[in-house]
C-alpha positions in Angstrom: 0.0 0.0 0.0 1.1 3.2 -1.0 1.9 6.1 1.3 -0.2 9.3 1.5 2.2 11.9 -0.1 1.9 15.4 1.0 2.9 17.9 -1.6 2.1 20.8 0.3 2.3 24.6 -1.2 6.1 25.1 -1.7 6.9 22.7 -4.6 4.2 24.2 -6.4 4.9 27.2 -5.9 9.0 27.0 -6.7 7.3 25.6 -10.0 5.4 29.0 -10.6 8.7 30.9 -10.1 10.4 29.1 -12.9 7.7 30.1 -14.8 7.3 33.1 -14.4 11.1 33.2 -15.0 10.6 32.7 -17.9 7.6 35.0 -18.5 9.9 37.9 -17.3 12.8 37.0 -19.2 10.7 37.1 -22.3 9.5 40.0 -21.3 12.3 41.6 -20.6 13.6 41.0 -24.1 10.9 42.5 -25.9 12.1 46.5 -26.1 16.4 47.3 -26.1 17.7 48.2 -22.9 19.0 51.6 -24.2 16.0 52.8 -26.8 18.2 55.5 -28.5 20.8 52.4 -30.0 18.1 50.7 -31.5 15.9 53.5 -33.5 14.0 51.2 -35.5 12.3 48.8 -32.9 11.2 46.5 -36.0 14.7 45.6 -35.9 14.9 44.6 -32.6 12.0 42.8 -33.4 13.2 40.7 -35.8 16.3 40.1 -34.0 14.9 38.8 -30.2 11.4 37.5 -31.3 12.9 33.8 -31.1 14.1 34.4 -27.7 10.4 35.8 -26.9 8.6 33.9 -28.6 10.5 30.5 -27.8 10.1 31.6 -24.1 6.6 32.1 -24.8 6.1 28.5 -26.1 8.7 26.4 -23.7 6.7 28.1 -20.8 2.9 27.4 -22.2 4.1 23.4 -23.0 5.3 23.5 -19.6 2.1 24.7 -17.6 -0.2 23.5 -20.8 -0.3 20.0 -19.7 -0.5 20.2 -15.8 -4.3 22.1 -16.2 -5.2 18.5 -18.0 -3.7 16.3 -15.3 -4.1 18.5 -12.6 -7.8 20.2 -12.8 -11.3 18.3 -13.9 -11.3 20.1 -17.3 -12.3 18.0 -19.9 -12.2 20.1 -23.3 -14.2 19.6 -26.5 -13.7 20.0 -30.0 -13.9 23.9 -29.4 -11.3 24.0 -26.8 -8.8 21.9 -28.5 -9.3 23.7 -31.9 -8.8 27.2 -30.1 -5.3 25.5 -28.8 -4.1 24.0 -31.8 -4.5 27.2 -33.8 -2.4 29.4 -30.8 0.5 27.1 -30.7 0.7 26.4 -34.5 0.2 30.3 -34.6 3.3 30.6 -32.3 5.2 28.0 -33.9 5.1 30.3 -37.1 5.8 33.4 -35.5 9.0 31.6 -34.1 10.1 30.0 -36.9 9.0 31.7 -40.4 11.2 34.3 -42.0 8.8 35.6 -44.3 7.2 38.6 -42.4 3.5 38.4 -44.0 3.3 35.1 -42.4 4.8 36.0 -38.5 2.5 39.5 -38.7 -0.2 37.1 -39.4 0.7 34.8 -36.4 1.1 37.7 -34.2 -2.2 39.2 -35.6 -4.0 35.6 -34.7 -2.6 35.5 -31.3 -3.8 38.8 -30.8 -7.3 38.1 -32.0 -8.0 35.3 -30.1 -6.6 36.8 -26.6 -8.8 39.6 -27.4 -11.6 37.2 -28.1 -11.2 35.3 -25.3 -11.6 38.2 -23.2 -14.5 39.8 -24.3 -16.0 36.2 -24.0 -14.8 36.1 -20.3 -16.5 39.4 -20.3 -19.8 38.5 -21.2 -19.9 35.0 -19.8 -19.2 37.0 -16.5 -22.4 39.7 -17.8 -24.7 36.4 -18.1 -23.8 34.9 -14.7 -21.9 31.8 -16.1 
């Protein structure tokens, strides 16, 4: 028989602060330290967005998996659609070098946080 196991609040919590580690790091990356040596941020852009962006994935397949295992959420066809199409929408803003293609990404990522939001929003209006 196996042993109760206690995980208690700090393991999780040392697990948060890697991730949002990351989360900063990334963030930290996205504008040049000293503004006036980089005048043309699109080129700072194009330079560090693999860095960002990379953190930005790494840290979502991290903490992606442990809502599945660790909550009751069972998602359906909608919810798994709406996941695939961020990740493969990060995956091209990583990877492509072709710029329509990563300001389309970045334009989908944006798109669905905001939709997401205003669906928050008004599932929040409608007591849900």
């Amino acid at each position: 028989m196996a042993a109760d196991i206690r995980i208690g609040w700090l393991t999780p919590m040392l697990g948060g602060v890697i991730l949002a580690g990351v989360y900063y790091f990334a963030a930290s990356m996205v504008f040049p330290g000293d503004p006036k040596a980089w005048p043309d941020l699109d080129e700072w852009f194009w330079r560090h967005r693999r860095q960002v962006l990379g953190c930005i994935l790494a840290a979502n397949l991290a903490w992606g998996p442990l809502i599945f295992l660790l909550t009751d959420f069972h998602p359906g066809a909608d919810e798994i659609a709406l996941v695939a199409l961020y990740f493969a929408a990060l995956v091209i803003a990583l990877w492509s070098r072709r710029q329509w293609l990563v300001t389309s990404a970045l334009a989908i990522l944006i798109l669905q946080f905001v939709m997401l939001g205003v669906i928050q929003f008004m599932s929040r209006q409608l007591g849900r």
